[in-house]
NUSE-301174 format. One record per residue (C-alpha): residue number from 0; x, y, z. Coordinates in pm, whole numbers. Each point is the difference from the previous one (the first is absolute). Layout:
BEGIN
<site><n>NUM</n><east>X</east><north>Y</north><up>Z</up></site>
...
! end
This chain:
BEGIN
<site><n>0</n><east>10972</east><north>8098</north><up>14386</up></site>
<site><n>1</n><east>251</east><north>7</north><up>295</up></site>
<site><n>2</n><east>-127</east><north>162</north><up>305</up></site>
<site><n>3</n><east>145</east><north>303</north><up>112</up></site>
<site><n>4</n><east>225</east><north>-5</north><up>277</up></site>
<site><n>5</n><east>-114</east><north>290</north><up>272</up></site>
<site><n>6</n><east>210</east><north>80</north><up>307</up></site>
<site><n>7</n><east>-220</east><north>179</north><up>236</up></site>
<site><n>8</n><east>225</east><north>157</north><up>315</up></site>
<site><n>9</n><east>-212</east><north>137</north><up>318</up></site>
<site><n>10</n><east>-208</east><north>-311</north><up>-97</up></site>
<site><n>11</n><east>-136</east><north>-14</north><up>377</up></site>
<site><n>12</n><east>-132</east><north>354</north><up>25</up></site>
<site><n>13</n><east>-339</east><north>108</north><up>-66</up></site>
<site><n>14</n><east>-13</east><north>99</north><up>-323</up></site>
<site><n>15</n><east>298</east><north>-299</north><up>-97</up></site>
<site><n>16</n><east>-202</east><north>-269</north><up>130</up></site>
<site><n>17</n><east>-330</east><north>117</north><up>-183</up></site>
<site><n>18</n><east>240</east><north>25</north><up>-339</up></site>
<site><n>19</n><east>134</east><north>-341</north><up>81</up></site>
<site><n>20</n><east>-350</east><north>-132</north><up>-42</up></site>
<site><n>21</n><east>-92</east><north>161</north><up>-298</up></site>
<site><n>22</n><east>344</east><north>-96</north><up>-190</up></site>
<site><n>23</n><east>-66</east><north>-362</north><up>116</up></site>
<site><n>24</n><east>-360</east><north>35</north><up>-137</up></site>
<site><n>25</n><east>116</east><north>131</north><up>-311</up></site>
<site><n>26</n><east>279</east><north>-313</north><up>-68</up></site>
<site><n>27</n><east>337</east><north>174</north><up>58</up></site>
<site><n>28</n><east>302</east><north>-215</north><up>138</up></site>
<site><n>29</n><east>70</east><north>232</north><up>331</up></site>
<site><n>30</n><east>263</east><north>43</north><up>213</up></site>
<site><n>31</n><east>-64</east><north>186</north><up>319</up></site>
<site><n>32</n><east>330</east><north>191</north><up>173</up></site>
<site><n>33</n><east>-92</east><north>101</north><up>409</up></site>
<site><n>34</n><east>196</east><north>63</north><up>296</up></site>
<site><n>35</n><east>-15</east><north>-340</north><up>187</up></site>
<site><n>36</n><east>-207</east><north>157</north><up>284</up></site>
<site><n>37</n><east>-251</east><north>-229</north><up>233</up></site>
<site><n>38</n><east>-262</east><north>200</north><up>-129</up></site>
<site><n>39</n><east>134</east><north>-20</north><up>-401</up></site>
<site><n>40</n><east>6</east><north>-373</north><up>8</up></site>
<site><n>41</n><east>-358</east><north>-43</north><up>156</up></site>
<site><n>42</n><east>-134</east><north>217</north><up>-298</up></site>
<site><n>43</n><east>251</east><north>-185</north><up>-231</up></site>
<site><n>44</n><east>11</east><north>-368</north><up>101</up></site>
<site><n>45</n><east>-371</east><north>-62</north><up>-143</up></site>
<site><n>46</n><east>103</east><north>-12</north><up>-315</up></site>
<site><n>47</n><east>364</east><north>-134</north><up>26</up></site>
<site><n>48</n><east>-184</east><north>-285</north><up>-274</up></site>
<site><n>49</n><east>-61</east><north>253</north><up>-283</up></site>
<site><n>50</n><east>285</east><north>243</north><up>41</up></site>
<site><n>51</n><east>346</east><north>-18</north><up>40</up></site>
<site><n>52</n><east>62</east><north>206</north><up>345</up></site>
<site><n>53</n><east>370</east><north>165</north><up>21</up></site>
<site><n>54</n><east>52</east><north>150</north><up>349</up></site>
<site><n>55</n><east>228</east><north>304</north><up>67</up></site>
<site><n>56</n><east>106</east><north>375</north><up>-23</up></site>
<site><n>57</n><east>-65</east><north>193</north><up>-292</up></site>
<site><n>58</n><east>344</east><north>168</north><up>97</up></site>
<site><n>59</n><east>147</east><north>-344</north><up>-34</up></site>
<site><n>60</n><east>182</east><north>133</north><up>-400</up></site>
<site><n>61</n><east>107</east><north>-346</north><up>-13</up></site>
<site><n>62</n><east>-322</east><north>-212</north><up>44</up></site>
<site><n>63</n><east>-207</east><north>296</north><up>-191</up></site>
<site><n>64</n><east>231</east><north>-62</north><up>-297</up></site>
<site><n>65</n><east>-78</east><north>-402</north><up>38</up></site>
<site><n>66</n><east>-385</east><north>54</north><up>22</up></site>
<site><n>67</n><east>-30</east><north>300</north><up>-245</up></site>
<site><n>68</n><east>200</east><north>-248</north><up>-249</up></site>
<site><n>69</n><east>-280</east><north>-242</north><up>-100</up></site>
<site><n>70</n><east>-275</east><north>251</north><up>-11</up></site>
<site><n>71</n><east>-225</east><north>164</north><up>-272</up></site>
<site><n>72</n><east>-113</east><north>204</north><up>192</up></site>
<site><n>73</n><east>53</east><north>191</north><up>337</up></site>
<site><n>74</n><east>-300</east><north>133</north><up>192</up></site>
<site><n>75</n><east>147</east><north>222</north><up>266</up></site>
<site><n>76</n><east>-150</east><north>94</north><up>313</up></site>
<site><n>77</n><east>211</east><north>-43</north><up>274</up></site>
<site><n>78</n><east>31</east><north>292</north><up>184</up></site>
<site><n>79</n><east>29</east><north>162</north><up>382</up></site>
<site><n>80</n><east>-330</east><north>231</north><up>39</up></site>
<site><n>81</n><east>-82</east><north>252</north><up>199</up></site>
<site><n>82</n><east>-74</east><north>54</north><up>314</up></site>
<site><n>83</n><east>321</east><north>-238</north><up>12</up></site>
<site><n>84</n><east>233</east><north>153</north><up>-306</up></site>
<site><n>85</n><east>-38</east><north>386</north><up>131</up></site>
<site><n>86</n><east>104</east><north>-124</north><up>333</up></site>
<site><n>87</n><east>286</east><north>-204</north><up>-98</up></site>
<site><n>88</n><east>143</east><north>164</north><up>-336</up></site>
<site><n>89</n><east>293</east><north>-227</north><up>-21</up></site>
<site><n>90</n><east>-221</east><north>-314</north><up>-28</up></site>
<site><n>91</n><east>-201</east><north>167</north><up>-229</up></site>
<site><n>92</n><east>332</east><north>107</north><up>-165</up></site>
<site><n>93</n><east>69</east><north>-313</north><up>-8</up></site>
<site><n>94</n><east>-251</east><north>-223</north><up>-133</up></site>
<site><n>95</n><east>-183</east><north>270</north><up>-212</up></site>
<site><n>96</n><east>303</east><north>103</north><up>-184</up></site>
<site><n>97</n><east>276</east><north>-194</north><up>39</up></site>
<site><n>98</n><east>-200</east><north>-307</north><up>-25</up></site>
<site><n>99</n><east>-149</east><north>114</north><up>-336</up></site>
<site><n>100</n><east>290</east><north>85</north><up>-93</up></site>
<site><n>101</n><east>108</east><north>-390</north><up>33</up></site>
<site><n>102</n><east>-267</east><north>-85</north><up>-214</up></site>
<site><n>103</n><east>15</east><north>229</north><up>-292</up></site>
<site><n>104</n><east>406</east><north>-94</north><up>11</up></site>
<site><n>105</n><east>-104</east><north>-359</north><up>-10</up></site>
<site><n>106</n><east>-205</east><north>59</north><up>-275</up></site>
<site><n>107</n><east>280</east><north>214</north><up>-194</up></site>
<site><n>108</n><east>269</east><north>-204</north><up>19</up></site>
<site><n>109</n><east>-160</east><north>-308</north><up>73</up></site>
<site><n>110</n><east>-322</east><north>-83</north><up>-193</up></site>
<site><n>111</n><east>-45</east><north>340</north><up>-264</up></site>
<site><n>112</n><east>-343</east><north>-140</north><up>-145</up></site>
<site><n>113</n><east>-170</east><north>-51</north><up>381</up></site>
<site><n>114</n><east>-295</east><north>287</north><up>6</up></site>
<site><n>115</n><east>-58</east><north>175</north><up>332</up></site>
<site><n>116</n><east>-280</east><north>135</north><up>126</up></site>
<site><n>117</n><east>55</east><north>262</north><up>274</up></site>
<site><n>118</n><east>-221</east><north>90</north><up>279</up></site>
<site><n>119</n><east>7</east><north>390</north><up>99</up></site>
<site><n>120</n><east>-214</east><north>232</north><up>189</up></site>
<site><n>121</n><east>-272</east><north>239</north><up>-31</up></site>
<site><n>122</n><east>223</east><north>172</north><up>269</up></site>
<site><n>123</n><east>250</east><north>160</north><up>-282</up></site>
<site><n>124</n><east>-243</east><north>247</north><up>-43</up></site>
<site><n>125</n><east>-65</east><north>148</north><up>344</up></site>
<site><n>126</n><east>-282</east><north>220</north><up>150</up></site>
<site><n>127</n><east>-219</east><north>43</north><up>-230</up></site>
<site><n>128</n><east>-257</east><north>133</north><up>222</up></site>
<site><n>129</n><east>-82</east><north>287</north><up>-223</up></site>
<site><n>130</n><east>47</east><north>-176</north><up>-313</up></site>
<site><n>131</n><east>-138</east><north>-329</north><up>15</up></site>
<site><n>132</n><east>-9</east><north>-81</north><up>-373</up></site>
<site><n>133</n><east>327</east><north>-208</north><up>-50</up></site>
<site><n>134</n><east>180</east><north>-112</north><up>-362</up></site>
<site><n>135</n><east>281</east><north>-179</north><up>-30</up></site>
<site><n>136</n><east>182</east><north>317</north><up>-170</up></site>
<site><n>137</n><east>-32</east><north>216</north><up>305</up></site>
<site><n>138</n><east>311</east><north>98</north><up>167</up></site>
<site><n>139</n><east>183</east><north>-235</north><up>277</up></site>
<site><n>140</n><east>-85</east><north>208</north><up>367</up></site>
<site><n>141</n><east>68</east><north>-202</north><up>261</up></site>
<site><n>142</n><east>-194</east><north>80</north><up>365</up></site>
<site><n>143</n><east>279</east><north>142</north><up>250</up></site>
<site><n>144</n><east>100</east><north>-307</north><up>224</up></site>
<site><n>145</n><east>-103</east><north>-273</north><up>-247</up></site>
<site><n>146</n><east>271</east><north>-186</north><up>-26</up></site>
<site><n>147</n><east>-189</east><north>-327</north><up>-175</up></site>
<site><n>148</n><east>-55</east><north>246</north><up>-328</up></site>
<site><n>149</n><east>337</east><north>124</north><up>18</up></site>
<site><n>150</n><east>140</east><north>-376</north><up>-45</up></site>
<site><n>151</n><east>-284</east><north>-75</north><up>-300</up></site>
<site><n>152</n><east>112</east><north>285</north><up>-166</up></site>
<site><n>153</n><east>355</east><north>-68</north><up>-48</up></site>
<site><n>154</n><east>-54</east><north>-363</north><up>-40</up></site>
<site><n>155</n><east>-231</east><north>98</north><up>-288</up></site>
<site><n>156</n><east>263</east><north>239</north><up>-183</up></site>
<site><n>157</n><east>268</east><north>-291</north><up>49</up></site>
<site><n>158</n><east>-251</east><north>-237</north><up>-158</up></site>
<site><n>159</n><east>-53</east><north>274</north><up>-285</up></site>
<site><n>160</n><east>380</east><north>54</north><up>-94</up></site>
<site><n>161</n><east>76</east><north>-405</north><up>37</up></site>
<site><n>162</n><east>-64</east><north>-79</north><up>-309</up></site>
<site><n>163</n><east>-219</east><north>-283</north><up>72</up></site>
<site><n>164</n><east>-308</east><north>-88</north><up>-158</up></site>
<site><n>165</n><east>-267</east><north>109</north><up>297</up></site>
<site><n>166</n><east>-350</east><north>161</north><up>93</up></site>
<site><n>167</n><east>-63</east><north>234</north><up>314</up></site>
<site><n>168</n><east>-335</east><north>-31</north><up>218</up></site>
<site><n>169</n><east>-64</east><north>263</north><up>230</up></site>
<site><n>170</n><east>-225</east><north>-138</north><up>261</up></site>
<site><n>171</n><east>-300</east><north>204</north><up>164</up></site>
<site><n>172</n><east>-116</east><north>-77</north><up>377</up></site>
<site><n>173</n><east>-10</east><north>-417</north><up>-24</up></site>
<site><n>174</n><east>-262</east><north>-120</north><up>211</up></site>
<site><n>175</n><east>-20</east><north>-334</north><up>147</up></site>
<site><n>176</n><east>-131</east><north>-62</north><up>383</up></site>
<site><n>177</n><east>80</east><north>257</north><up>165</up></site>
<site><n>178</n><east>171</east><north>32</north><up>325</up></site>
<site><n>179</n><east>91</east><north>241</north><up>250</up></site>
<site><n>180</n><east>274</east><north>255</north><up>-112</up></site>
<site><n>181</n><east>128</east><north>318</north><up>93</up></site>
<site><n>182</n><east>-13</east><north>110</north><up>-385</up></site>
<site><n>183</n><east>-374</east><north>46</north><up>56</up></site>
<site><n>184</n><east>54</east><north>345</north><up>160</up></site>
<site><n>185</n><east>301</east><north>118</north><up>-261</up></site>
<site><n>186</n><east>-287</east><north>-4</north><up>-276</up></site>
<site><n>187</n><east>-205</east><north>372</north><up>25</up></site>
<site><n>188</n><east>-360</east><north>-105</north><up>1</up></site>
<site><n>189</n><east>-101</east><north>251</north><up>-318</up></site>
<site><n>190</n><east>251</east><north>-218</north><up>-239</up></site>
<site><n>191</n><east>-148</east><north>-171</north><up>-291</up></site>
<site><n>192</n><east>38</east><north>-392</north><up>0</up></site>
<site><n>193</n><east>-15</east><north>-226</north><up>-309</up></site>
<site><n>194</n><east>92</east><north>-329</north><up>196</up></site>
<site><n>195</n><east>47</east><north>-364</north><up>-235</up></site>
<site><n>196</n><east>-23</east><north>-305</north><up>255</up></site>
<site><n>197</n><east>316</east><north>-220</north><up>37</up></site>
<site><n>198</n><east>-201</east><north>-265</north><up>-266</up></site>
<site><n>199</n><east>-32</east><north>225</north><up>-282</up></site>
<site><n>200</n><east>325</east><north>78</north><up>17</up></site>
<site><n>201</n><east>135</east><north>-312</north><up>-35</up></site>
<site><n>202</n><east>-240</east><north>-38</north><up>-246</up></site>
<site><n>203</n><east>173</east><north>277</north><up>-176</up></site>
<site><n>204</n><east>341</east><north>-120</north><up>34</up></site>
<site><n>205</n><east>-109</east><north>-381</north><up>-106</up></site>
<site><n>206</n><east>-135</east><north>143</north><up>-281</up></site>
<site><n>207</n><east>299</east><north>225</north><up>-79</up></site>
<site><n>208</n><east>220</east><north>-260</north><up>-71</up></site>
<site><n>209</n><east>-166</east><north>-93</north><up>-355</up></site>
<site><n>210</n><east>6</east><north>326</north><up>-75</up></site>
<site><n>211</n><east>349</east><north>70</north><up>33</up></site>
<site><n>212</n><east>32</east><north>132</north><up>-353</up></site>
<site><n>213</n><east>-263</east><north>276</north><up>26</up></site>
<site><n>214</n><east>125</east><north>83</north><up>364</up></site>
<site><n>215</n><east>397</east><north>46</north><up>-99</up></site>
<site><n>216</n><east>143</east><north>312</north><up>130</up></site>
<site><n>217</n><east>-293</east><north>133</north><up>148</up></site>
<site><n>218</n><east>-114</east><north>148</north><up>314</up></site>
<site><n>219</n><east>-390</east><north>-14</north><up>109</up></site>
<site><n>220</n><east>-206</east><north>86</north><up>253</up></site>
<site><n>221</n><east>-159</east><north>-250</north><up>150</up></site>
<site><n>222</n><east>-331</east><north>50</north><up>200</up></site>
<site><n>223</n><east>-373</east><north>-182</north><up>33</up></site>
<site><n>224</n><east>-145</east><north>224</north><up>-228</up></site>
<site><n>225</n><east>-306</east><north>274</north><up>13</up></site>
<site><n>226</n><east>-161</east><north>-264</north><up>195</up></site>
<site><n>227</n><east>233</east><north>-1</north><up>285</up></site>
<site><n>228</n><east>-17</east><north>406</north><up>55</up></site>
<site><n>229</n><east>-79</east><north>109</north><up>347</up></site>
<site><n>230</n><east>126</east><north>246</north><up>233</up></site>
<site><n>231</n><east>240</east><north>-82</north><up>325</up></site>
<site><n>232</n><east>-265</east><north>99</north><up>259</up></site>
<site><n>233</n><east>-310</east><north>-179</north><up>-203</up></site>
<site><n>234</n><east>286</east><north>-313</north><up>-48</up></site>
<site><n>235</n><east>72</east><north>24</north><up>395</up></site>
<site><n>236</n><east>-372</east><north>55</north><up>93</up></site>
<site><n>237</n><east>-147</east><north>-306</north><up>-150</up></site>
<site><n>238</n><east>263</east><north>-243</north><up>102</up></site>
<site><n>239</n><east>44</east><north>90</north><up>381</up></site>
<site><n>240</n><east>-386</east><north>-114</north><up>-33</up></site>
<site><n>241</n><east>66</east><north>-302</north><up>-143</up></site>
<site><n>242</n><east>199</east><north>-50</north><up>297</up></site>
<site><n>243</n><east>-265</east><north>120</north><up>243</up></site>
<site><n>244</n><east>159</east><north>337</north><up>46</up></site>
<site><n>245</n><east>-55</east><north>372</north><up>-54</up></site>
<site><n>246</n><east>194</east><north>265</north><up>-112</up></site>
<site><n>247</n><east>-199</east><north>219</north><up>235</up></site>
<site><n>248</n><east>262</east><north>-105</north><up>257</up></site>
<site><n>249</n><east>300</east><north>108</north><up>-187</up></site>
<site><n>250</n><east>140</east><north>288</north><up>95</up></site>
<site><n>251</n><east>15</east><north>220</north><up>-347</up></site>
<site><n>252</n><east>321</east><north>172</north><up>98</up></site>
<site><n>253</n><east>167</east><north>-327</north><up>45</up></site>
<site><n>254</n><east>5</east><north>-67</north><up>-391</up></site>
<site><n>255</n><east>273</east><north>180</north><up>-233</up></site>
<site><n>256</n><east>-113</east><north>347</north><up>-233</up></site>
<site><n>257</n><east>270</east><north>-73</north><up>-225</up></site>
<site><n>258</n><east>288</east><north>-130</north><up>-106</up></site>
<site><n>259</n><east>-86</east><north>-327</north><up>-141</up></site>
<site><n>260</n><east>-59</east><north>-196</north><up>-328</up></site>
<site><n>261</n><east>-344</east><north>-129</north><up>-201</up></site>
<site><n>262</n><east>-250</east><north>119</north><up>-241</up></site>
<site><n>263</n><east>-159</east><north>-116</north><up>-328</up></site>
<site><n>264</n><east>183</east><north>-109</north><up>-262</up></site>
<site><n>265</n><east>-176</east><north>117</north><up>-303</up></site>
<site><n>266</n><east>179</east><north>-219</north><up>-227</up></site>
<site><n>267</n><east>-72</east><north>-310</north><up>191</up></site>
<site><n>268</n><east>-225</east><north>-125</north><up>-333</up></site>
<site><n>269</n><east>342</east><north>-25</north><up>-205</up></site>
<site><n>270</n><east>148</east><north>-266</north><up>180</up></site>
<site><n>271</n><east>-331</east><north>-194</north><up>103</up></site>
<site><n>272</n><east>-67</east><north>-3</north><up>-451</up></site>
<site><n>273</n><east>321</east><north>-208</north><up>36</up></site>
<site><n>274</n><east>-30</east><north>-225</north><up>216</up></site>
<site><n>275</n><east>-354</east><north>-32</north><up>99</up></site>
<site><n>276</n><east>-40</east><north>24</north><up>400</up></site>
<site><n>277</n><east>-187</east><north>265</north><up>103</up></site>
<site><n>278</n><east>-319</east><north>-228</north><up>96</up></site>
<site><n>279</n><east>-50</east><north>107</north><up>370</up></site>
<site><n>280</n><east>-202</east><north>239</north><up>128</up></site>
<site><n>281</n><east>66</east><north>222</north><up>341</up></site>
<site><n>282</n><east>-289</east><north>-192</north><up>108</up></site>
<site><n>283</n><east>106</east><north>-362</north><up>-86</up></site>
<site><n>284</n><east>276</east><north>127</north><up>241</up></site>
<site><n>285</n><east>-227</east><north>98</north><up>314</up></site>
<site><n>286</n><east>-165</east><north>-317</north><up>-96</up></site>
<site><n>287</n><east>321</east><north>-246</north><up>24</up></site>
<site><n>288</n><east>84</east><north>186</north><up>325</up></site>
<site><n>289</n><east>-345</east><north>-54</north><up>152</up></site>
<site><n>290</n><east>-6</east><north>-337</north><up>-107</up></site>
<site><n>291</n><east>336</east><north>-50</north><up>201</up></site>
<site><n>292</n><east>-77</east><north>155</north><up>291</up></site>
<site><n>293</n><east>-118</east><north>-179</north><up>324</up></site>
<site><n>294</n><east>-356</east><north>72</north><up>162</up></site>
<site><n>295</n><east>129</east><north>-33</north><up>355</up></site>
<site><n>296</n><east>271</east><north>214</north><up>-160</up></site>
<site><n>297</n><east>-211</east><north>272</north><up>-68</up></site>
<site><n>298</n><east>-222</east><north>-2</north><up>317</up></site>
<site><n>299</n><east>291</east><north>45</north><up>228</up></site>
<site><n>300</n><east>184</east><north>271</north><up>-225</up></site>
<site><n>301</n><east>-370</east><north>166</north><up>-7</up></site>
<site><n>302</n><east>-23</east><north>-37</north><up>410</up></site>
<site><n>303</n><east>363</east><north>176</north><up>34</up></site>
<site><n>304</n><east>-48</east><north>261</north><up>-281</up></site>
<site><n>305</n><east>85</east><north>267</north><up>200</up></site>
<site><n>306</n><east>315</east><north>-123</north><up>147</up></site>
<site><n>307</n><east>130</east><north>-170</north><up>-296</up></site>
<site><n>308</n><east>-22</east><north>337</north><up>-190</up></site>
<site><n>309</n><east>210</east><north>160</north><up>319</up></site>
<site><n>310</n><east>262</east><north>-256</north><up>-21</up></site>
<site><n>311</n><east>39</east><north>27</north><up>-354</up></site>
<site><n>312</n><east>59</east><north>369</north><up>-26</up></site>
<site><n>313</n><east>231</east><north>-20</north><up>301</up></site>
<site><n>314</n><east>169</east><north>-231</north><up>-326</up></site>
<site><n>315</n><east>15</east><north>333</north><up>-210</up></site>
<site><n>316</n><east>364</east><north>123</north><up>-60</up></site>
<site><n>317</n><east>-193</east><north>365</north><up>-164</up></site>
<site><n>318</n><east>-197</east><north>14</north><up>358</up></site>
<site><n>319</n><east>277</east><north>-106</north><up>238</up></site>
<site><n>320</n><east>268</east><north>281</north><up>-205</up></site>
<site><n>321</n><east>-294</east><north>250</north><up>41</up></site>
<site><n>322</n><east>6</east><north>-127</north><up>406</up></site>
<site><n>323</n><east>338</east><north>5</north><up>35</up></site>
<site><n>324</n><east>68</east><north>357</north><up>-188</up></site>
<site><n>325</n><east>253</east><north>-155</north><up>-280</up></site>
<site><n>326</n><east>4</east><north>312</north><up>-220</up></site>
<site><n>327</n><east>150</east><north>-223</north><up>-317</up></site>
<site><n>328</n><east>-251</east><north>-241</north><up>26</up></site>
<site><n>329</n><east>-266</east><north>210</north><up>42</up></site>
<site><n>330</n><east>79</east><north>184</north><up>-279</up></site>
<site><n>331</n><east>14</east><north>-328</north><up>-196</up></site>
<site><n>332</n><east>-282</east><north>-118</north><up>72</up></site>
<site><n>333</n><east>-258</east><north>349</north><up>20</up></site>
<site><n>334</n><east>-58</east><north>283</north><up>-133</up></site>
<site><n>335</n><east>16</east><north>304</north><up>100</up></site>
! end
């Protein structure tokens, strides 16, 4: 039988360089579609011998229609993500949207058998704080300021009303090494977490593309599982130690009450009796990141606990609009 033909865009990212791997595991012919960045091509080069490497914007309608052309299917996950897309909307505009748009009109006019596989957000659901328990039939209610959501959601009803033969997967919190970001304080420390790490995702979309039948015209949630079920301040706690440091040194105020996304997806199992991914536990996580993380790393971040945890919350855009007396953003980002 004839191999598949996959074209994988945001092949350099975390999760697209994980799913690159598992395709390439799994036999498909794969084409990988990246912005030719310094950083792209170092993640990209290595395997310039297996796949075929096309460099270039996904807002290029011209060279989207070329690429899109010889595929099977499209895995897409290139995308602008926050904290970057709700500070620049019109690259997020751009490349969220528009650039979808380029690929779903490829597929349209272009190649009408191609399959895509669409990678949304567990952000197109919004605080759910006080109800944690999320299906994929619960209303769209995006967090005020979240611009990211805003562009999955209408990139998701464009898919819908294509025409197109496609599947949706709205992604929970994606965890690969983690690294300093602002984001950390938008999160309110009470929210529920079910996190999936960036390898059995791509697990899940490797798997998804023999499964295209089943997965046609469908939208799933797609989390770790029961197993991966924490809460933010339990998720925070442990992995600050892992790094040598403690929350004890974090200024409570400094992290958000409300006003933003996460929770359990309670229909996580339908997706997972699909495709078969969910084989990770929260701990296998903590254990990959411990594993990866320096000794002399961890001494030094233990020595300067205190002053790391001061920096950081000076890093807190909640804290600072509390300092600074914003009214709006206070009222985004507390309650009353």
């Amino acid at each position: 039988m004839e191999k598949k033909k996959v074209l994988l865009t945001g092949a350099s990212g975390n999760v697209g360089s994980n799913t690159l791997l598992k395709l390439l595991e799994q036999g498909y012919e794969v084409t990988v579609f990246d912005l030719p960045s310094k950083k792209n091509k170092k993640v990209l080069e290595k395997f310039k011998d297996k796949v075929k490497i096309v460099y270039g914007s996904i807002n290029d309608a011209l060279l989207v229609n070329k690429t899109v052309k010889d595929a099977d299917i499209v895995i897409h996950l290139a995308a602008i993500i926050p904290p970057l897309a709700d500070k620049n909307h019109e690259l997020a505009k751009k490349v969220n949207y528009l650039g979808t748009e380029n690929v779903v009109h490829a597929i349209k006019y272009h190649n009408p058998n191609c399959f895509l596989i669409f990678a949304s957000s567990i952000s197109v659901y919004g605080d759910r704080t006080k109800n944690y328990w999320i299906n994929v039939n619960d209303p769209i209610s995006i967090s005020e300021g979240d611009y990211y959501a805003m562009t999955k959601v209408v990139a998701e009803k464009m898919i819908r009303e294509s025409g197109i033969n496609y599947t949706i997967f709205r992604l929970t919190g994606i965890m690969g090494l983690p690294h300093t970001d602002p984001l950390m304080f938008h999160m309110p420390l009470n929210t529920k977490l079910e996190i999936a790490s960036s390898s059995v995702t791509a697990q899940a979309f490797a798997n998804a593309c023999g499964h295209t039948d089943k997965l046609n015209g469908n939208t799933y949630n797609l989390g770790g599982g029961e197993n991966c079920r924490t809460d933010y301040r339990e998720f925070l706690t442990v992995m600050l130690n892992i790094y040598g440091l403690n929350i004890k040194y974090f200024k409570l105020e400094a992290f958000a009450e409300k006003n933003f996304h996460c929770g359990y997806y309670e229909d996580s199992y339908v997706l997972n009796d699909i495709l078969d991914f969910q084989h990770e536990t929260l701990e296998d996580y903590y254990e990959f990141v411990r594993c990866n993380t320096p000794k002399a790393m961890r001494i030094m971040t233990k020595i300067f606990s205190p002053s790391i945890g001061y920096f950081l919350c000076k890093k807190s855009e909640p804290y600072m609009a509390k300092k600074k007396k914003r009214k709006l953003l206070i009222n985004r980002y507390y309650l009353k």
